[in-house]
C-alpha positions, -999 to 999 in steps of 0.1 A, spaced: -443 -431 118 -444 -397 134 -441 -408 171 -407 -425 156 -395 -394 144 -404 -371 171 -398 -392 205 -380 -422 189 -405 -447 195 -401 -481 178 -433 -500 173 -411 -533 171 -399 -533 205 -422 -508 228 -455 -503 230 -479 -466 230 -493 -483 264 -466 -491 280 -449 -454 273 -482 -435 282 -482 -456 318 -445 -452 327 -452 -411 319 -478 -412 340 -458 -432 364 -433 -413 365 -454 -379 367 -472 -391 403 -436 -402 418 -423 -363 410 -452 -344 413 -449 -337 450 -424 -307 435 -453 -286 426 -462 -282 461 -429 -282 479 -410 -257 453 -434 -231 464 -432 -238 495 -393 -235 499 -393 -209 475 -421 -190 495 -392 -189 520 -370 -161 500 -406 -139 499 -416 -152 462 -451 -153 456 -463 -191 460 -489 -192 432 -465 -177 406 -438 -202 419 -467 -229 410 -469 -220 376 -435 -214 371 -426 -252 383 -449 -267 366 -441 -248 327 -403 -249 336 -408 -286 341 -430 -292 306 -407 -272 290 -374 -288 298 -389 -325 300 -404 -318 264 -371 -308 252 -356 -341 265 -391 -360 245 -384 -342 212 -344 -337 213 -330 -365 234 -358 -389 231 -355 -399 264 -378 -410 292 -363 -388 316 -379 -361 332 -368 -327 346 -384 -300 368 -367 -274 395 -342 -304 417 -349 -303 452 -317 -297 472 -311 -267 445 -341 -249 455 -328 -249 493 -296 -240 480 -315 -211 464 -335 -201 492 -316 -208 524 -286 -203 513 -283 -175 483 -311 -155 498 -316 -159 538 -280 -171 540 -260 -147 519 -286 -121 522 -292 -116 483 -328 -106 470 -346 -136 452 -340 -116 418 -301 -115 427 -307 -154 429 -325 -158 400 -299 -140 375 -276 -167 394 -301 -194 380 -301 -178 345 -262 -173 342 -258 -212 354 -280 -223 327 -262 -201 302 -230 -218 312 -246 -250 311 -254 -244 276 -212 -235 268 -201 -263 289 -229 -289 260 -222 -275 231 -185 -278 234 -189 -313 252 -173 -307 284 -202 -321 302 -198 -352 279 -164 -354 284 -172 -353 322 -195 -381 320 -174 -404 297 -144 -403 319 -163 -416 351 -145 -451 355 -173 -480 350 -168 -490 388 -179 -457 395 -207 -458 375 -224 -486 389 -218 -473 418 -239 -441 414 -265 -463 401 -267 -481 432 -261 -447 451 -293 -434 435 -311 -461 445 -303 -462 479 -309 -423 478 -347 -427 469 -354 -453 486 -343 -438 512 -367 -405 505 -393 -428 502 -390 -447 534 -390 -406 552 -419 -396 529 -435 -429 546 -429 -424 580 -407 -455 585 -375 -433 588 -375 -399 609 -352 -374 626 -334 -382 660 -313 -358 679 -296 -389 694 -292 -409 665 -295 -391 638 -324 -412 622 -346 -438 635 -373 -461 633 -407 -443 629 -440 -448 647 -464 -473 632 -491 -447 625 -520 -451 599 -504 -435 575 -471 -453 578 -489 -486 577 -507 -471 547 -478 -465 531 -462 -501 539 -494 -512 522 -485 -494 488 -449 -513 492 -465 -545 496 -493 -536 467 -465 -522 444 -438 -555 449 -468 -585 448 -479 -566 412 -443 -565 401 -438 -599 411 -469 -608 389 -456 -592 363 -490 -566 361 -483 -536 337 -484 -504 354 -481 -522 389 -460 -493 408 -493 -466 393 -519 -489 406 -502 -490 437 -502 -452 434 -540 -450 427 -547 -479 458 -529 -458 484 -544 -425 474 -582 -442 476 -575 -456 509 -562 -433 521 -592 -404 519 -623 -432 540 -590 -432 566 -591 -397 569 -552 -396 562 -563 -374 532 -589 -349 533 -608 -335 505 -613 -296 513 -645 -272 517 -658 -265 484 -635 -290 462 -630 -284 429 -614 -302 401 -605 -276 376 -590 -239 382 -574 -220 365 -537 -215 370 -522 -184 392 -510 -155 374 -471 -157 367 -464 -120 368 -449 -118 405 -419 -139 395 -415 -135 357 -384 -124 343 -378 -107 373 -341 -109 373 -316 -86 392 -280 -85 379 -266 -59 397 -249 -84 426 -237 -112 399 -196 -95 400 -195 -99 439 -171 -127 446 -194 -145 470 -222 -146 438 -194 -158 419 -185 -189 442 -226 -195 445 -231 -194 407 -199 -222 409 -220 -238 433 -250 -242 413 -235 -251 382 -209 -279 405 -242 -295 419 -264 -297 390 -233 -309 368 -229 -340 393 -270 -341 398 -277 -347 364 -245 -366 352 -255 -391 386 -292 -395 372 -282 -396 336 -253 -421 340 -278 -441 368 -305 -450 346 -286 -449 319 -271 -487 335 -300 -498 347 -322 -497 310 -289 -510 295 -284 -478 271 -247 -476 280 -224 -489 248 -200 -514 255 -170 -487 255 -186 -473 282 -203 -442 264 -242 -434 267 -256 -421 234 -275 -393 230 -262 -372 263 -250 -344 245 -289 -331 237 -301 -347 273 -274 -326 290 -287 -298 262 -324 -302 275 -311 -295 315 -294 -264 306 -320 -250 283 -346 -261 309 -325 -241 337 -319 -210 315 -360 -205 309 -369 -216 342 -348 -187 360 -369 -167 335 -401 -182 343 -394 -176 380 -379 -208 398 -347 -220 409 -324 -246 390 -339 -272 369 -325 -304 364 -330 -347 357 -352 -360 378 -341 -397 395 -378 -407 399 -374 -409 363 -367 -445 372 -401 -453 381 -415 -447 344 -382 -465 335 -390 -493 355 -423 -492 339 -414 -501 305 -410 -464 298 -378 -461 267 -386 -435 244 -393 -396 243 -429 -409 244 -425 -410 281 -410 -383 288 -437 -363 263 -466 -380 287 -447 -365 312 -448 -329 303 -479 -327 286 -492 -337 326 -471 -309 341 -496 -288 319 -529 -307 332 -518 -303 367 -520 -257 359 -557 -266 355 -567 -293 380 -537 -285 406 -558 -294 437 -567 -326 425 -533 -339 420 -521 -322 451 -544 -347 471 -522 -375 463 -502 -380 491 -465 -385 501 -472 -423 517 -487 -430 481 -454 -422 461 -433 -431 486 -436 -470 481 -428 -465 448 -397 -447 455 -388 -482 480 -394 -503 452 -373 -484 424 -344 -482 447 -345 -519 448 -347 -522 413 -314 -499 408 -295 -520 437 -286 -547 412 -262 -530 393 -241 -533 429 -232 -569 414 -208 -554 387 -187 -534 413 -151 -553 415 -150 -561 447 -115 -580 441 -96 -549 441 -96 -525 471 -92 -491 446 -123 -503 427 -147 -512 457 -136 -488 481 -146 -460 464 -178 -476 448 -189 -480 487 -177 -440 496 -203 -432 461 -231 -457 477 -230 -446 509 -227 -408 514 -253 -403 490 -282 -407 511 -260 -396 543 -252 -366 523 -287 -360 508 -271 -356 479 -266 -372 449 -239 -348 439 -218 -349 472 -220 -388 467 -205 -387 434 -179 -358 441 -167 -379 479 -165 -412 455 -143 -393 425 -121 -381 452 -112 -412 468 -109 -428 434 -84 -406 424 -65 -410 458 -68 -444 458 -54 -451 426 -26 -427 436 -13 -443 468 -15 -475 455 6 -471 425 -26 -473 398 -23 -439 383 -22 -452 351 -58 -458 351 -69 -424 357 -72 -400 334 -65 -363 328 -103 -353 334 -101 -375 367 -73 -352 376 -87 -322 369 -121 -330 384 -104 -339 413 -88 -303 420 -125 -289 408 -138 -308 441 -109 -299 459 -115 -265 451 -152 -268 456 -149 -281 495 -121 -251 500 -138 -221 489 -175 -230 494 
């Protein structure tokens, strides 16, 4: 069967349905990054409408990679945190030109590629103790949930607290609603529950004037021109020492990005092998790094995994099928952009609640017997939404792993690439 040998789809055990609804699921909990990448990336003076574009072919390109060469449901497109990094950092921060920044991009993805095909990135992944990777799973989790609960309203910004309780506002309530809508068609079992959710909060939401359909609608245009940004790359600053550490930067955070997203999911849909390895990562790490080398020439920052992956996961979603659904969308969405811009935040953002209570479980399988194990699994959990970071969870839980184990007489049980990775963080905090 052809779908077999292109995305690895076995008629015996999944189902055409099941894949196309999880892609789609998973498409409407991650398509809020083709408006917000141009809108951070508008920040270092690129032109928004090229950005567009260039999101939404680097993420086809990279997650159709993953459908065909992994045949994975995971999905990729230009990782937020990354993007600020690129803008706020490389270009207003450091003062480089957006072209400076996207050579950056390019070179990372090139490295990327070096670091797959002779398996360092593997060998990363493998050596993660399995504590540690429950613990990201759970982390991850946690994370999105946590995005979702801000996207809602129910969390926000407080200069005395930090974060607080948000105001009960239409949309907030809304947006509770799609929670509620999403968990009572889980509980019922209903296929596709977390897109009808989706699709509910999105209808109510226009009659409550929480979304507004514009002046002269249409459903169809055609996509902006991608000449402002395309291979527009400047390598002129990339042998300064401060591009240097920022091109160490990028690669350090999309390593741990994708490697906590990969080795997340990866637990949850029970693809890990009993000796702890997760097959096919080699051409999944191989579809980030490809996907990051052509989107720096497309014109946007660093693309990477995506965890809302776990929604189509959650749906069913197992094969490349998904993630083929998935980037076959990303090129629907150059032609009827402002129709899937009106879906709102509140109507993904349940979705996001509920996925991070799916990945909680795996907090069951953390040794909570012994103080080296659980300690660091709750440093992983815990600083990755405080962080907003994935990576910065998993890099703060690795360190205090490794210590740990150290001061408590254990270091038999780590590794050389735990000691290595260890300095690599060290290293990472000192000069960055």
């Amino acid at each position: 069967m052809i779908l077999k040998k292109l995305f690895g789809f076995d008629p015996s055990v999944m189902k055409v349905k099941t894949e196309i609804m999880a892609g789609v699921t998973t498409f409407l909990t991650m398509s809020y990054i083709l408006a917000v990448n141009p809108d951070i990336l508008s920040v270092a003076s690129m032109d928004r409408g090229a950005v567009f574009t260039a999101t939404a072919l680097a993420a086809f390109f990279a997650t159709l990679v993953m459908a065909i060469w992994a045949k994975l449901p995971f999905a990729l497109a230009p990782g937020m945190g990354l993007n600020a990094f690129f803008a706020f950092t490389l270009v207003q921060g450091m003062g480089y030109s957006w072209e400076s920044a996207l050579a950056a991009v390019f070179i990372e993805g090139l490295l990327f590629i070096l670091l797959t095909v002779f398996n360092i990135r593997e060998l990363i992944v493998n050596a993660i103790p399995e504590t540690l990777r429950h613990a990201i799973s759970v982390g991850i989790g946690l994370f999105i949930a946590f995005l979702g609960l801000q996207k809602a309203g129910l969390i926000v910004a407080n200069p005395a607290t930090f974060v607080s309780l948000g105001e009960f506002t239409p949309s907030t309530l809304l947006a509770v609603g799609g929670i509620v809508i999403g968990g009572v068609l889980v509980a019922r079992k209903v296929k596709g529950a977390l897109f009808y959710a989706i699709v509910a909060v999105t209808l109510l939401s226009i009659p409550l004037g929480i979304t507004r359909i514009p002046e002269g609608f249409s459903l169809v245009s055609m996509p902006h021109s991608l000449e402002p940004v395309f291979f527009k790359l400047d390598f002129h600053s990339l042998l300064s020492p401060n591009m240097l550490i920022a091109i160490f930067s990028l690669v350090f955070m999309d390593i741990f990005d994708t490697l906590g997203t990969l080795v997340g999911t990866a637990n949850k849909v029970g693809m890990v092998k009993p000796d702890g390895s997760i097959p096919k990562l080699k051409p999944a790490m191989m579809a980030d790094a490809v996907g990051t080398t052509v989107g720096a020439l497309l014109g946007t920052s660093t693309t990477t995994t995506y965890a809302e992956s776990t929604a189509g996961i959650a749906e069913g979603g197992r094969s490349g099928l998904t993630a083929a659904v998935v980037s076959g969308l990303f090129i629907v969405a150059l032609f009827f952009a402002p129709f899937f811009l009106l879906v709102p935040g509140i109507a993904t953002a349940g979705v996001l609640v509920i996925v991070g209570s799916f990945m909680f479980d795996a907090v069951k399988k953390i040794r909570f017997d012994d103080m080296t194990e659980a300690f660091p699994a709750f440093v992983t959990i815990i600083m990755m939404p405080l962080t907003y970071s994935i990576a910065e969870g998993i890099v703060l839980g690795l360190l205090t792993y490794v210590l740990f184990k150290l001061f408590a007489g254990k270091y038999r049980e780590l590794n050389l690439t735990m000691y290595i990775l260890s300095i690599l963080c060290i290293l990472k905090y000192v000069f960055v």
